[in-house]
C-alpha positions in Angstrom: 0.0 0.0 0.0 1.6 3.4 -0.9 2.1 5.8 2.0 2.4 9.6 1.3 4.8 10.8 3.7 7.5 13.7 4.4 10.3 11.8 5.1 12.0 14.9 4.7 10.7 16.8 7.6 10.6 13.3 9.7 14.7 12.9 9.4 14.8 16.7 10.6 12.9 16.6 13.1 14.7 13.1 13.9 18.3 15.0 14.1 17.2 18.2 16.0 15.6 16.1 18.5 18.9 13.6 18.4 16.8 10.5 17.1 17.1 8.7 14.3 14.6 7.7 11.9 13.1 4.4 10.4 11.2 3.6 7.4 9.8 -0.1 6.9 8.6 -1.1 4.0 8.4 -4.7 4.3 8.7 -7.1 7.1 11.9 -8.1 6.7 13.2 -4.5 7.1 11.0 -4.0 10.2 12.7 -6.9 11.5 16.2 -5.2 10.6 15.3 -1.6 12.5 13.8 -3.7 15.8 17.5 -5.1 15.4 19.4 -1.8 15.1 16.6 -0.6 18.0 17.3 -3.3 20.6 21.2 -2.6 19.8 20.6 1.1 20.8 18.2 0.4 23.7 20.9 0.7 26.7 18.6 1.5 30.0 17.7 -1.2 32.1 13.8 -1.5 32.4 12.7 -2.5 35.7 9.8 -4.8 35.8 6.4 -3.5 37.6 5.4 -6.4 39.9 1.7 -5.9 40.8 0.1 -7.4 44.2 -3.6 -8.5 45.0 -5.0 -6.2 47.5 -8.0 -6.9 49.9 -10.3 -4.6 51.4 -10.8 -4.2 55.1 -13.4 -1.4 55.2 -16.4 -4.0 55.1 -16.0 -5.4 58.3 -16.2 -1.4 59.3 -18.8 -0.6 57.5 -20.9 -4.1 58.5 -20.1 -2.9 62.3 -21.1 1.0 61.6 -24.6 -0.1 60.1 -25.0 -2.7 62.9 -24.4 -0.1 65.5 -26.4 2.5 63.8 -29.2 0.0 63.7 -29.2 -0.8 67.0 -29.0 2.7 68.2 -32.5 3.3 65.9 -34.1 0.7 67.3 -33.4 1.8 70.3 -34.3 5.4 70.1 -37.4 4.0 69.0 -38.8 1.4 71.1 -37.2 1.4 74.9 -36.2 5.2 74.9 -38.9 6.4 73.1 -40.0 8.0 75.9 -37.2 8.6 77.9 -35.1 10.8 75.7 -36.6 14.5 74.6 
């Protein structure tokens, strides 16, 4: 499929910013540039290691609505009188 592009403008702005720039136009030269890529790649990526967390607000909330409960039932049946 025939690309229109500026490759013009893409190498400049690939040597201002101190890049270089790639053009594949088959597989086997997109293999070639991941080549000449990893051979430039010289930072060490450090892996991100994710971990399962659990919640521990539901026993809180479970306790909190319990409490609240009790304290409405409360209000209104043995104190209903008693508090005014």
């Amino acid at each position: 499929m025939k690309v229109d592009i500026d490759e013009g403008t893409l190498n400049k702005i690939a040597t201002i910013t101190g890049g270089k720039y790639f053009r594949a136009t088959n597989n086997s030269a997109l293999k070639d540039i991941y080549e000449q890529i990893d051979k430039l790649e010289k930072a060490k990526i450090d892996v991100t290691q994710y971990r399962k967390k659990t919640e521990r607000f539901l026993p809180f909330a479970i306790i909190a609505l319990a409490l609240l409960s009790l304290e409405f039932l409360t209000r209104h049946t043995l104190l209903k009188g008693a508090i005014t």
